[in-house]
Z-matrix of the N, CA and C atoms (Angstrom, degrees):
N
C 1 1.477
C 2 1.518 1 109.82
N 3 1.129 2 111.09 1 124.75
C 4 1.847 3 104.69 2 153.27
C 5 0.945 4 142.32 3 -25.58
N 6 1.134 5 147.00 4 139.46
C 7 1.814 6 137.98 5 -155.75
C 8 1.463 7 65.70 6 -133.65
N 9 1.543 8 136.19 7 112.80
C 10 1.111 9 168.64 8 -94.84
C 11 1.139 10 135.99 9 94.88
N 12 1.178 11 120.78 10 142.03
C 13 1.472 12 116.47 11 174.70
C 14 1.545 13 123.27 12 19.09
N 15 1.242 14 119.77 13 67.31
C 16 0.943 15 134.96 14 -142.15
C 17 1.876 16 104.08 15 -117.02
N 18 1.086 17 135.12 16 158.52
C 19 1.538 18 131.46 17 -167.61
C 20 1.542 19 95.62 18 -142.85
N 21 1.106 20 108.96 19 103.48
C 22 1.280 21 126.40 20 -149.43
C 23 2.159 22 97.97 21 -109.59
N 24 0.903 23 138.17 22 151.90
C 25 1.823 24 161.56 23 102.23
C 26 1.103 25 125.56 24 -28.13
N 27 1.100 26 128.73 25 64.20
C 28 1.815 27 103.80 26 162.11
C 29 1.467 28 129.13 27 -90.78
N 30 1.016 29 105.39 28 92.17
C 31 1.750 30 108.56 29 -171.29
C 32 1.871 31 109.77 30 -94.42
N 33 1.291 32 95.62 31 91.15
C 34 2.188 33 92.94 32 163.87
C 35 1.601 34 97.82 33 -153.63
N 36 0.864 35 117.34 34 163.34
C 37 1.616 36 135.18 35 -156.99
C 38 1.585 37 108.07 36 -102.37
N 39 1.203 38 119.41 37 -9.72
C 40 1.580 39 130.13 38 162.87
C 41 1.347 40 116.04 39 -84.71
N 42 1.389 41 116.39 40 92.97
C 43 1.609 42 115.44 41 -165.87
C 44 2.440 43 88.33 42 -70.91
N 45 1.009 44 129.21 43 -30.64
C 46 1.232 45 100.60 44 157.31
C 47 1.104 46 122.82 45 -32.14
N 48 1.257 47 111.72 46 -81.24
C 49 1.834 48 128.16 47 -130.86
C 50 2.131 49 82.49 48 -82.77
N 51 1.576 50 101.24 49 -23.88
C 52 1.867 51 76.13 50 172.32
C 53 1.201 52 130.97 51 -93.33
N 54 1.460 53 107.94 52 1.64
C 55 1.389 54 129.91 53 -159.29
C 56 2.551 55 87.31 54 -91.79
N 57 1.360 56 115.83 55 -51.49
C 58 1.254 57 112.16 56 140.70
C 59 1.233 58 151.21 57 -17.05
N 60 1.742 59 102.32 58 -45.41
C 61 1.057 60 109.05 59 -157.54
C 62 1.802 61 83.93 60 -98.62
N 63 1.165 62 110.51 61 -55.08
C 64 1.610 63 111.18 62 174.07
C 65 1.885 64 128.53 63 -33.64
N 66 1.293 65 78.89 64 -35.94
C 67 2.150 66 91.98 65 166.51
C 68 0.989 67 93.22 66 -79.71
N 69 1.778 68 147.06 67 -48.36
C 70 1.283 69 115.55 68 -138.66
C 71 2.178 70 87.44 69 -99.79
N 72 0.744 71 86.03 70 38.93
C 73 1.940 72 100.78 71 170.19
C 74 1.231 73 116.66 72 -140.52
N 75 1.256 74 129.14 73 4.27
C 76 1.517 75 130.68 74 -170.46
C 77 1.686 76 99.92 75 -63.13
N 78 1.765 77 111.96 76 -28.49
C 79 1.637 78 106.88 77 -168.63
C 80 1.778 79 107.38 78 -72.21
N 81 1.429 80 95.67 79 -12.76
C 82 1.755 81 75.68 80 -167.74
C 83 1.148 82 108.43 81 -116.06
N 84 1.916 83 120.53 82 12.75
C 85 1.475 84 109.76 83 157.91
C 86 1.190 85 122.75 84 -57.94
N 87 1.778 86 108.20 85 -43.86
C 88 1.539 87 98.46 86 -169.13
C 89 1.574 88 121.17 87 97.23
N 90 1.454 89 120.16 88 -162.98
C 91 1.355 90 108.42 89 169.61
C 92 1.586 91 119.73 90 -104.23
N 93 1.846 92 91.75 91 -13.12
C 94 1.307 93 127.45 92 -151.78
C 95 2.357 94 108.44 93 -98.18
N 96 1.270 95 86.98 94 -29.34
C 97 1.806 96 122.31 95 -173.77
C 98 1.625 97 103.29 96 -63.44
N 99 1.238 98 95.10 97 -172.68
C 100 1.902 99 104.93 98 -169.57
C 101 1.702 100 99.68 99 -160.72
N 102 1.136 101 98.64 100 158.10
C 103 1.583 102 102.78 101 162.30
C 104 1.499 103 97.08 102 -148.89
N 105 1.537 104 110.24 103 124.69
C 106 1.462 105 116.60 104 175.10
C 107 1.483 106 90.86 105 -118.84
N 108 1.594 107 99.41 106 169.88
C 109 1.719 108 101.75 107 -164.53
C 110 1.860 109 87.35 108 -147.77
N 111 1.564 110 110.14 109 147.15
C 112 1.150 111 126.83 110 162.99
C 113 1.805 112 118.72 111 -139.70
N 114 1.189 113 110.51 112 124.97
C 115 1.555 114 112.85 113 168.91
C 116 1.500 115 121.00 114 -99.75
N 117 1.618 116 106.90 115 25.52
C 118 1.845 117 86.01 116 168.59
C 119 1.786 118 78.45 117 -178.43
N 120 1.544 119 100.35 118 164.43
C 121 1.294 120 110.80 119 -165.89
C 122 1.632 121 116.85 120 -54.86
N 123 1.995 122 106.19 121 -31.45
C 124 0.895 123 139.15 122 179.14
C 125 2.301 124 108.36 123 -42.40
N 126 1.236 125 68.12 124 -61.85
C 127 1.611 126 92.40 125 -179.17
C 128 1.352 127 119.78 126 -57.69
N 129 1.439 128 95.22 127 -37.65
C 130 1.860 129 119.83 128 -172.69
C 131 1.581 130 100.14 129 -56.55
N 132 1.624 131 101.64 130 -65.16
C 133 1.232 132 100.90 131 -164.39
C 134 1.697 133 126.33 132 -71.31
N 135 1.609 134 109.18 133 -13.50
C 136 1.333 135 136.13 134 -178.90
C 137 2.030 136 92.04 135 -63.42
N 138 1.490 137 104.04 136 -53.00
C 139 1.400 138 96.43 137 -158.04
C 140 1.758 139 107.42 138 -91.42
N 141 0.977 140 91.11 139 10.65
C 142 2.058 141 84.66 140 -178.18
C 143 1.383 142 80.11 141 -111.88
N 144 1.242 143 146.94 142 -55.92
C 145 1.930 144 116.83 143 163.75
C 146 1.193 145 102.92 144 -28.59
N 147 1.403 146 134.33 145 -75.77
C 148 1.484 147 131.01 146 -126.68
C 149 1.940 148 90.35 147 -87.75
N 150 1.162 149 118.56 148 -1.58
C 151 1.689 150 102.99 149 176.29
C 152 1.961 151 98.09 150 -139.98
N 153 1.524 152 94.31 151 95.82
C 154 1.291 153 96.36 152 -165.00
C 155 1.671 154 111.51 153 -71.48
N 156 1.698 155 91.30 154 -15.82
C 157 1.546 156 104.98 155 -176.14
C 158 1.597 157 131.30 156 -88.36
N 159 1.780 158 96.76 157 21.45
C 160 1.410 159 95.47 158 -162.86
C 161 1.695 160 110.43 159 -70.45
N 162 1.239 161 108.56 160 170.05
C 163 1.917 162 112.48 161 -177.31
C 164 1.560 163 100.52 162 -107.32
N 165 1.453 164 130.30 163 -27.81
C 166 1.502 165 130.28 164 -134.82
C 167 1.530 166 90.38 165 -157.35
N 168 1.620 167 117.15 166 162.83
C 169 1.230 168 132.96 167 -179.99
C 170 1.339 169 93.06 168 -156.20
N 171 1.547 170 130.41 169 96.22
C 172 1.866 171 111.92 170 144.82
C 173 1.154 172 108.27 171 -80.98
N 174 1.456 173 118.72 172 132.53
C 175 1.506 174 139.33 173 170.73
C 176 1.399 175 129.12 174 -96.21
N 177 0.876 176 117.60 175 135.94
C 178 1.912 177 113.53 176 162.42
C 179 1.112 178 93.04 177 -136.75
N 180 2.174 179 84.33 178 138.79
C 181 1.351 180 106.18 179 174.61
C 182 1.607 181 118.95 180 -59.54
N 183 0.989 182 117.51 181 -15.94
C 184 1.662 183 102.48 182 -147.03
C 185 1.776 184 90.16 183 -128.40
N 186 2.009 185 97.58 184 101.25
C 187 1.401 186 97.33 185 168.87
C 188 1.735 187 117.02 186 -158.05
N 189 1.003 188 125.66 187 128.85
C 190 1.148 189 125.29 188 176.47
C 191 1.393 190 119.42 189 8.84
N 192 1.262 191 152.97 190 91.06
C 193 1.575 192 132.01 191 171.09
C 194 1.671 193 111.69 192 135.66
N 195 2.026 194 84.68 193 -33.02
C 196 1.686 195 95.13 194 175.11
C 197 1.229 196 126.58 195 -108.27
N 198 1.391 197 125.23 196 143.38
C 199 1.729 198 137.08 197 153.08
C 200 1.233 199 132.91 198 -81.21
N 201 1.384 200 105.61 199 84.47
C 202 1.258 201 120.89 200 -175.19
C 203 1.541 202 111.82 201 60.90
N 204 1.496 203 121.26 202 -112.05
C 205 1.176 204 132.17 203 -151.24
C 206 1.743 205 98.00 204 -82.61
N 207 1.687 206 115.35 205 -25.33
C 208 1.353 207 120.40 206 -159.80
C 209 1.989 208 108.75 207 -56.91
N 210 1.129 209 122.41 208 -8.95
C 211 0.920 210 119.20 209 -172.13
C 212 1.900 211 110.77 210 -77.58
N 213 1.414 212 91.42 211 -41.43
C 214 1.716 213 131.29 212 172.11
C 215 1.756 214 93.09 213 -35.82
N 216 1.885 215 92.15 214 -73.24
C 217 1.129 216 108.35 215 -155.27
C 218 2.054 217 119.46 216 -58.69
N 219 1.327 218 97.23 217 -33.22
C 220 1.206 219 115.09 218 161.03
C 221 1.534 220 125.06 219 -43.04
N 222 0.957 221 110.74 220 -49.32
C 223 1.524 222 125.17 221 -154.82
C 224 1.970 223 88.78 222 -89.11
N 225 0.888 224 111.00 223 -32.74
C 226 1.331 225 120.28 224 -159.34
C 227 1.878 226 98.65 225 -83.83
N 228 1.226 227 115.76 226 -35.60
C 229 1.313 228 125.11 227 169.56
C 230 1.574 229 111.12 228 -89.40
N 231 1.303 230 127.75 229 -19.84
C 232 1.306 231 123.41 230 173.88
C 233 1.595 232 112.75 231 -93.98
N 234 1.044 233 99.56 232 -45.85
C 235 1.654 234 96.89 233 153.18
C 236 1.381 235 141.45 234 -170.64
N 237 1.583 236 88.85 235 108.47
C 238 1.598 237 116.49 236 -160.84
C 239 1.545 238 117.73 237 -43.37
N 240 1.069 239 119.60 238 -24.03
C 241 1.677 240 131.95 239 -157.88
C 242 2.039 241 97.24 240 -92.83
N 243 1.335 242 107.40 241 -21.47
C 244 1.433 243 131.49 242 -153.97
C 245 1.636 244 99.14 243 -80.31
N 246 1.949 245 115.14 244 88.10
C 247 1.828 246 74.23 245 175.04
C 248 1.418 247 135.20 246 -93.93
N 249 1.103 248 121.81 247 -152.94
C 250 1.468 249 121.53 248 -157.23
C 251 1.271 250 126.05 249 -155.21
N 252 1.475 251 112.29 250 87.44
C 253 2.030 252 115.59 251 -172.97
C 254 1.613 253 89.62 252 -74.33
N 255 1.319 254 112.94 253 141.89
C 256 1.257 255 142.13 254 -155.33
C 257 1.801 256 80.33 255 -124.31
N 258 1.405 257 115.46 256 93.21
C 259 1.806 258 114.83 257 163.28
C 260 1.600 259 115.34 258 -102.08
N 261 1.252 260 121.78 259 112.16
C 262 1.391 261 124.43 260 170.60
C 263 1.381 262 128.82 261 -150.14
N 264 1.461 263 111.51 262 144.54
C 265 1.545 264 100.21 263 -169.49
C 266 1.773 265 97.53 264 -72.07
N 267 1.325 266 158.08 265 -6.65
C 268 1.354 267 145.55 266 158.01
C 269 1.533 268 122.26 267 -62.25
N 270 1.764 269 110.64 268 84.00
C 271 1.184 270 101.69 269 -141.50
C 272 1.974 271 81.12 270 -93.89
N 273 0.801 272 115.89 271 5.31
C 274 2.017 273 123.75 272 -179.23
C 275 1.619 274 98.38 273 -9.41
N 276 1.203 275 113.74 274 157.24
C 277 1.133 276 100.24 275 -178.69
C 278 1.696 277 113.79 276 -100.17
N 279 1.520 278 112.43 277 -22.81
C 280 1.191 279 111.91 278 144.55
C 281 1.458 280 135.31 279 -56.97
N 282 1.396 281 103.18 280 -35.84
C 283 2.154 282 102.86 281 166.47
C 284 1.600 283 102.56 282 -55.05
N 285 1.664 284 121.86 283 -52.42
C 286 1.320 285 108.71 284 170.24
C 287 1.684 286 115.19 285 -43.13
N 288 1.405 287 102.80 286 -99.40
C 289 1.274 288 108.22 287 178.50
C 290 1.706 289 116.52 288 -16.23
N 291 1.268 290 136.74 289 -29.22
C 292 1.672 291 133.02 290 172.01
C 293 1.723 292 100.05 291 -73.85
N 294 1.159 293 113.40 292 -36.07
C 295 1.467 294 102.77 293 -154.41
C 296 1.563 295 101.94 294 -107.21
N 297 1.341 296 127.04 295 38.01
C 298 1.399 297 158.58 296 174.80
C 299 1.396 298 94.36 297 -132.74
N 300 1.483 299 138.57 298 -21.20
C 301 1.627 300 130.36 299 -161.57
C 302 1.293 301 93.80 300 -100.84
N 303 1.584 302 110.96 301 -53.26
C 304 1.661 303 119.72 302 -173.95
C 305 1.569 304 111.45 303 -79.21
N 306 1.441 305 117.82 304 5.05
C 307 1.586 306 104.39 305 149.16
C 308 1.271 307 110.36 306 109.38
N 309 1.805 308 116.65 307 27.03
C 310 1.203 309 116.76 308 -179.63
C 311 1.558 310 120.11 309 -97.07
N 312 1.258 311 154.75 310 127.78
C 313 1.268 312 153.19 311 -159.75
C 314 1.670 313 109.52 312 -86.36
N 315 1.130 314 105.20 313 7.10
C 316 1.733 315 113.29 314 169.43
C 317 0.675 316 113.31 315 175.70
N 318 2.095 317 129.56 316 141.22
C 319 1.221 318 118.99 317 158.53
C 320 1.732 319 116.63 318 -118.61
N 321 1.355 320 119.87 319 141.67
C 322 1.584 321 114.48 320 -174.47
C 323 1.664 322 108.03 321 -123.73
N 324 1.260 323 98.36 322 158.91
C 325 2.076 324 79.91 323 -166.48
C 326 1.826 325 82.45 324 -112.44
N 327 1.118 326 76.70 325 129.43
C 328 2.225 327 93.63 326 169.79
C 329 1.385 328 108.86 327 -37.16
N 330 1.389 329 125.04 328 -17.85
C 331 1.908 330 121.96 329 168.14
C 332 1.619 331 95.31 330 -76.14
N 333 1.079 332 122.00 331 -7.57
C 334 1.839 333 93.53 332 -170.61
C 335 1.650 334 108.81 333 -91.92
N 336 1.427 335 101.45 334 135.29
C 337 1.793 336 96.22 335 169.62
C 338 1.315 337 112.85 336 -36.89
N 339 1.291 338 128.28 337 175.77
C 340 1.209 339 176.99 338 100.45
C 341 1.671 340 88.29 339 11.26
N 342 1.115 341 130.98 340 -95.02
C 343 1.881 342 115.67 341 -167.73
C 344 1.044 343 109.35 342 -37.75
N 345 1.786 344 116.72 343 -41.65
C 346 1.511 345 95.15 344 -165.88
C 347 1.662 346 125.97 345 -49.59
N 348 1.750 347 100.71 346 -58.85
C 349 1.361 348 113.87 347 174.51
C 350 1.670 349 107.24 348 -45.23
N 351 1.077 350 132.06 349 -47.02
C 352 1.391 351 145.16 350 163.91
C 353 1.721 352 99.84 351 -22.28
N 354 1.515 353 112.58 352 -75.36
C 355 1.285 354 120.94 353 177.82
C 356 1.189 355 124.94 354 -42.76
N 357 2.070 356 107.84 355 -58.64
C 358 1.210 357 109.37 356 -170.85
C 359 1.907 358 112.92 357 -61.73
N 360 1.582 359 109.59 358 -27.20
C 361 1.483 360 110.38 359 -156.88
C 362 2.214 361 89.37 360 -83.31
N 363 0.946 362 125.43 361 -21.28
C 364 1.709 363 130.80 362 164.48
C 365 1.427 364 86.74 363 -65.53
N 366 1.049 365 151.47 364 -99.40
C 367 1.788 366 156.64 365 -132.49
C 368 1.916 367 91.84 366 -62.15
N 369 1.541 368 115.52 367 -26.59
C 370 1.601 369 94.33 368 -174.74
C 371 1.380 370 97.25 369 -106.73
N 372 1.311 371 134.41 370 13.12
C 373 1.455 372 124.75 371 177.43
C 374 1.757 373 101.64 372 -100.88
N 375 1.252 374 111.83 373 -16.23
C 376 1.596 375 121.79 374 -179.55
C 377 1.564 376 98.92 375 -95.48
N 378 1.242 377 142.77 376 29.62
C 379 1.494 378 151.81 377 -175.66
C 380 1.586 379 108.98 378 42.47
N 381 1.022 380 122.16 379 48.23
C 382 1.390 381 126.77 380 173.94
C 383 1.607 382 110.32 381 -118.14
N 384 1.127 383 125.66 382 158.73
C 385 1.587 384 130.21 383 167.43
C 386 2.188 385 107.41 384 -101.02
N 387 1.032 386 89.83 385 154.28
C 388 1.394 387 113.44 386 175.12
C 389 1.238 388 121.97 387 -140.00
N 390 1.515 389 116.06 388 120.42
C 391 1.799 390 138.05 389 -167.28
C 392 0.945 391 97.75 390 -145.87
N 393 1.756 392 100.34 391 149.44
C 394 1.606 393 115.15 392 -177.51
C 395 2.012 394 91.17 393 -69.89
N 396 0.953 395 98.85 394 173.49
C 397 1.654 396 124.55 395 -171.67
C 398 2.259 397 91.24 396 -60.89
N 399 1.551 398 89.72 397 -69.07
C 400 1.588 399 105.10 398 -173.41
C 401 1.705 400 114.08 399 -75.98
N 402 1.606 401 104.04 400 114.22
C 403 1.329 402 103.12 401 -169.95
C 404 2.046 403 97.27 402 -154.06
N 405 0.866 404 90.87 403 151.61
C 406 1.828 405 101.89 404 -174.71
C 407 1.677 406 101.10 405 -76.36
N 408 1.135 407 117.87 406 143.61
C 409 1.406 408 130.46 407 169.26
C 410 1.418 409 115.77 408 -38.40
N 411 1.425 410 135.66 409 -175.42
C 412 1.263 411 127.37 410 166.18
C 413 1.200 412 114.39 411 -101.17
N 414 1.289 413 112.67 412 169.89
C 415 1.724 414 95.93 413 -173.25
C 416 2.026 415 95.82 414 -132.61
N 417 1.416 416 97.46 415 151.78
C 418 1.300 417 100.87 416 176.74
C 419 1.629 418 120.76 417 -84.47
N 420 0.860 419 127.15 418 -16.23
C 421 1.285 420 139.39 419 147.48
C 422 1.675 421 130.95 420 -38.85
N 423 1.845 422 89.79 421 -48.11
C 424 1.508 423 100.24 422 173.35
C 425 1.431 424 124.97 423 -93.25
N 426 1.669 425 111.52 424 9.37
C 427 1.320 426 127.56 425 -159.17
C 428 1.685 427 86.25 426 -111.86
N 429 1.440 428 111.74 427 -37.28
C 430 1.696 429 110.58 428 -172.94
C 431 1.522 430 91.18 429 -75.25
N 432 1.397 431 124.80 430 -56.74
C 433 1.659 432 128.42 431 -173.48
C 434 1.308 433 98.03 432 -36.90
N 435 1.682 434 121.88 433 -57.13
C 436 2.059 435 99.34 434 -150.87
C 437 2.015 436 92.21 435 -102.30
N 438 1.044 437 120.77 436 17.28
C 439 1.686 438 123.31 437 158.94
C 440 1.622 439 87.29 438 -85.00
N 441 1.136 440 125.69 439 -59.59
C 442 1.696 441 104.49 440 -162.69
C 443 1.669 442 95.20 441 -81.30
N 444 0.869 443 160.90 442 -48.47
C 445 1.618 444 147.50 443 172.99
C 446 1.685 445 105.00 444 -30.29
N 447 1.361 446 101.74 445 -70.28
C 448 1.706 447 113.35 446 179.39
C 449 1.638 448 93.01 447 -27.74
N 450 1.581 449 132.96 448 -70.98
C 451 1.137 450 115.46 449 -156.55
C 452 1.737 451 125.99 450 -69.87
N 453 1.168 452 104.00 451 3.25
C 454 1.496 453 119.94 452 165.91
C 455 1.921 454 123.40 453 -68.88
N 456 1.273 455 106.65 454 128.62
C 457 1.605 456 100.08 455 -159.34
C 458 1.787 457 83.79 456 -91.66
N 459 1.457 458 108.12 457 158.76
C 460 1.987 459 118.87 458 -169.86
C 461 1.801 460 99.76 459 -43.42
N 462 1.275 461 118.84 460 -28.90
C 463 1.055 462 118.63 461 -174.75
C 464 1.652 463 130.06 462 -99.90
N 465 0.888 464 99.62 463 -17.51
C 466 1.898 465 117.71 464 141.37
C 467 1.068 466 118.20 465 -52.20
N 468 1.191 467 129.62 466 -55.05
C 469 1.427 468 157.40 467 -175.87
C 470 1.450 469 108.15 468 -56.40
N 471 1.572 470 107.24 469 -39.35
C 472 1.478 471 87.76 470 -177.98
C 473 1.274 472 117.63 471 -114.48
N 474 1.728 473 118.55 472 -5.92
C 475 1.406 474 130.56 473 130.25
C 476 1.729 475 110.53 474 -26.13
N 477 1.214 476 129.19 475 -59.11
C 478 1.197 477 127.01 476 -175.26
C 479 1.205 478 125.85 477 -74.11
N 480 1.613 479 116.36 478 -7.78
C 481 1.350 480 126.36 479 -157.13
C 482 2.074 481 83.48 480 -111.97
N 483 1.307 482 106.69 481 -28.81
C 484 1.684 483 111.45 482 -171.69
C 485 1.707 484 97.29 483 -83.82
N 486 1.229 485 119.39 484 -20.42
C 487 1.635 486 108.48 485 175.31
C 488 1.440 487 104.23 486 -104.10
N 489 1.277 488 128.82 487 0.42
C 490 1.297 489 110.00 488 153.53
C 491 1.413 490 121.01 489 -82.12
N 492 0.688 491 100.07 490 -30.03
C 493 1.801 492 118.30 491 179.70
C 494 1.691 493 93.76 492 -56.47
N 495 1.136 494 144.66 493 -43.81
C 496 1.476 495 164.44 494 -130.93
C 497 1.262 496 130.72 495 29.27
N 498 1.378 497 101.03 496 70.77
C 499 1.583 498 128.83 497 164.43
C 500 1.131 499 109.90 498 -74.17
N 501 1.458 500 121.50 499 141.64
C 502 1.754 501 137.97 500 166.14
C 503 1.571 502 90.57 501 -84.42
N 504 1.457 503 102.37 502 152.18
C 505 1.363 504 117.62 503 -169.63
C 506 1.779 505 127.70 504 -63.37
N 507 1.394 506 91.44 505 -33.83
C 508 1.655 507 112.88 506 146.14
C 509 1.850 508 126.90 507 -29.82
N 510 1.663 509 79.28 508 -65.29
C 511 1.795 510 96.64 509 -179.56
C 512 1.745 511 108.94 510 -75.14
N 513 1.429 512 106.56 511 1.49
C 514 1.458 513 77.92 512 -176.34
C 515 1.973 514 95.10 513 -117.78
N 516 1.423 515 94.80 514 -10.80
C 517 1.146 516 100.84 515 -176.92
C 518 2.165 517 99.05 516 -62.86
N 519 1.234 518 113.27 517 -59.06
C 520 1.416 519 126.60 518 158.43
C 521 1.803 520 108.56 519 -21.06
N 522 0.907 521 115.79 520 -73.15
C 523 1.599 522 130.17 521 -168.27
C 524 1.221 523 111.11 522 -61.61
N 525 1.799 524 127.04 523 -41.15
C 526 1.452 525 126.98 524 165.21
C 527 1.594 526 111.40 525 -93.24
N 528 1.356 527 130.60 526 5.75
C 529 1.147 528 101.70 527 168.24
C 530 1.545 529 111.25 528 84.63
N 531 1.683 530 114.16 529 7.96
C 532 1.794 531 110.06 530 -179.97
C 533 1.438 532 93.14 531 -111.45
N 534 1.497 533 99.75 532 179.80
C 535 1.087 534 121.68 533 171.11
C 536 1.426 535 100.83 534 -80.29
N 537 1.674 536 107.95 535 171.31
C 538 2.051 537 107.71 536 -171.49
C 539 1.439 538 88.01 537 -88.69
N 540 1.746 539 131.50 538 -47.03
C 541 1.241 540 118.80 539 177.18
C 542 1.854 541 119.57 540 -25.72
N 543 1.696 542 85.59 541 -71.47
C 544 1.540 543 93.94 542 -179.06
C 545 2.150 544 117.89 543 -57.96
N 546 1.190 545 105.30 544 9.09
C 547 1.492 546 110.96 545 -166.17
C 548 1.514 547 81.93 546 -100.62
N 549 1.324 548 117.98 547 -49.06
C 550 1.646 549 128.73 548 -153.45
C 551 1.977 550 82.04 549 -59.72
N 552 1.213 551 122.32 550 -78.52
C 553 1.432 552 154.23 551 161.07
C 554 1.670 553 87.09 552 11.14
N 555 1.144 554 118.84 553 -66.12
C 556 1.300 555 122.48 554 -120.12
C 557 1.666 556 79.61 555 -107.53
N 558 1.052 557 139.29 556 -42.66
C 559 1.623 558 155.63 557 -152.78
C 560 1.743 559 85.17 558 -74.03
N 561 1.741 560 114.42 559 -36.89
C 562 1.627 561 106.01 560 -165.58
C 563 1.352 562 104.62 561 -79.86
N 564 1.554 563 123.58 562 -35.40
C 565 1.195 564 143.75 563 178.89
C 566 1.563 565 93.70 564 -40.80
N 567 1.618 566 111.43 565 -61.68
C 568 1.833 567 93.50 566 -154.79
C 569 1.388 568 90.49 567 -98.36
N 570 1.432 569 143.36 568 9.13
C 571 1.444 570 120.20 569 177.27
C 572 2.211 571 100.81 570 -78.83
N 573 1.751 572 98.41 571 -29.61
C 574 1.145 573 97.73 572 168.55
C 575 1.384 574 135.51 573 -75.82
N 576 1.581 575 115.69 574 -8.92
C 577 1.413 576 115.89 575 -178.00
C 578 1.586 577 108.43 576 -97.97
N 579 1.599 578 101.51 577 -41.60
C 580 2.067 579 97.92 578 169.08
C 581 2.005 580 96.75 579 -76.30
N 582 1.335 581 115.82 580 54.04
C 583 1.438 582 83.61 581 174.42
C 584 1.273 583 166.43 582 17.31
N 585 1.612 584 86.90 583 32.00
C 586 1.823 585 106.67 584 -166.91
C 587 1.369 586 107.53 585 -101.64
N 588 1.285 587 108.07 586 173.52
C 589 1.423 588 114.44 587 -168.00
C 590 1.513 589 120.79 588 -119.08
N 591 1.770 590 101.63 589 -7.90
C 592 1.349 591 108.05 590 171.57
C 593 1.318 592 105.56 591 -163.13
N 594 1.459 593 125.82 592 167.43
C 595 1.483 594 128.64 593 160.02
C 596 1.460 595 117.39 594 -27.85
N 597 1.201 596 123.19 595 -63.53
C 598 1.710 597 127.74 596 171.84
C 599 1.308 598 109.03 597 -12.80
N 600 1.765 599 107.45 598 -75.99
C 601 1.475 600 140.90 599 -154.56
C 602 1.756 601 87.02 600 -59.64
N 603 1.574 602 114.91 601 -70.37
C 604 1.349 603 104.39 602 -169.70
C 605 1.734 604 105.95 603 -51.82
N 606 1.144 605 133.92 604 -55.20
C 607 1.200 606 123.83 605 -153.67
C 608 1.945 607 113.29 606 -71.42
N 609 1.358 608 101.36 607 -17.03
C 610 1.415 609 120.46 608 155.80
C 611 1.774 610 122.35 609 -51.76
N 612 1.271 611 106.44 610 -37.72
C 613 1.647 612 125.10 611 -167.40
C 614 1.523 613 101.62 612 -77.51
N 615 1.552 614 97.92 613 -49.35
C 616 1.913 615 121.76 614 172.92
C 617 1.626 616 95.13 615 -40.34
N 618 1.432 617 112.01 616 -77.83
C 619 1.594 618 129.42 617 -170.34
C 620 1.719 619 107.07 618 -34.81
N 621 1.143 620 107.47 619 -44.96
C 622 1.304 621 117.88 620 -160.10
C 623 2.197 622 104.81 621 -76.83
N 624 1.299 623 103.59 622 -2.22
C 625 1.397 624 108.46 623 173.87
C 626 1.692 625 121.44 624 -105.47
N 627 1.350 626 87.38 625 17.96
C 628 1.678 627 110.68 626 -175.66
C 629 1.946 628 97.12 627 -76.72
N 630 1.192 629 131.24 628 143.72
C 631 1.430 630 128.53 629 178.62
C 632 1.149 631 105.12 630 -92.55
N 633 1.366 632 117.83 631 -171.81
C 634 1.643 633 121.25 632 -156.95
C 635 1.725 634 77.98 633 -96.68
N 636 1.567 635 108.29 634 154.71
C 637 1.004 636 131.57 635 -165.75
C 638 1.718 637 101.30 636 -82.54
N 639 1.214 638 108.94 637 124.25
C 640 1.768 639 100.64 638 -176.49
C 641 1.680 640 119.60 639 -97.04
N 642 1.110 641 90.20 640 155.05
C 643 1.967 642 113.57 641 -154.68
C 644 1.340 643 84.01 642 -29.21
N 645 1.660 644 102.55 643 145.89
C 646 1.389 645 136.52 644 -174.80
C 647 1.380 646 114.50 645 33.30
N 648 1.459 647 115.68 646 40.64
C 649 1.157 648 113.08 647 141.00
C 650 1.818 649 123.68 648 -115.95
N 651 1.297 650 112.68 649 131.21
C 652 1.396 651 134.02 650 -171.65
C 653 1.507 652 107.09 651 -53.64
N 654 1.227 653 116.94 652 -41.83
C 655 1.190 654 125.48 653 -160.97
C 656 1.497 655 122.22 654 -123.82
């Protein structure tokens, strides 16, 4: 595809660093292009409904609503064809290496100028991926994790994302807009697709999409 006129995502929660990132894309809207913007997972998922025609997704991990990679993982089950530069200052080389596992078509770390992202977002509009050089192996663990996510429909997904959070079935029924029947429904669906055996187990699976914690942070 053309890195042209392009209808672009910007989803990170620093109206700076996206307000940046939106200039340093002004070349590939075009006259014809878009720039939509989201600051929290909330938002994320509101605006990739509301622009069915998007070409591009820049992402950051780290935003209100999301767990770690789940934002990734979302987009990737809502729409697979959709790709996705993965921008974050956790440049770990395992956070790379995960977010190449969970299905992202580039990752750029928030220290890189302006060309780079430039480069990497040309290399994913020509169907290619772009990663820094240094990145952690794959892991089989994280290959079984996003095969059982994949089988979750967008709305499973956020059933699963509302019991990690630890909502009673009530409260989440409230928050999506279902009925609690259809909440009950939907809660059996993914305890059977992550192979878990209870709320715990799923909200454990959630935890486990958290990235490696970046330099000098404890936690």
């Amino acid at each position: 595809m053309d890195a042209g006129n392009l209808r672009i995502l910007v989803a990170d929660d620093h109206p700076l660093f996206r307000a940046a990132i939106v200039h340093a894309l002004q070349p590939f809207t075009g006259s014809g292009g878009s720039i939509a913007e989201a600051s929290s997972f909330a938002s994320l998922s509101a605006a990739v409904i509301e622009n069915p025609e998007l070409d591009l997704v820049l992402l950051d991990l780290n935003m209100p609503g999301a767990q770690g990679f789940s934002s990734l993982v979302y987009l990737r089950g809502e729409r697979p064809a959709l790709p996705v530069i993965v921008i974050s200052s956790n440049d770990h080389p395992r956070t790379v290496g995960r977010a190449q596992q969970f299905g992202a078509a580039a990752f750029v770390p928030k220290s890189a100028p302006p060309a780079v992202l430039q480069n990497a977002l040309r290399v994913v509009m020509q169907g290619d991926e772009w990663f820094p050089p240094q990145r952690a192996a794959r892991s089989a663990e994280d290959a079984k994790l996003a095969e059982q996510l994949a089988q979750l429909t967008p709305q499973q997904f956020r059933v699963l994302m509302a019991m990690a959070d630890g909502l009673l079935n009530k409260q989440i029924a409230h928050e999506l807009g279902l009925a609690e029947n259809t909440v009950k429904v939907h809660i059996t669906a993914v305890l059977r697709k992550l192979e878990c055996y209870s709320r715990t187990q799923a909200a454990v699976k959630v935890k486990a999409l958290q990235p490696e914690p970046e330099a000098g942070d404890p936690g």
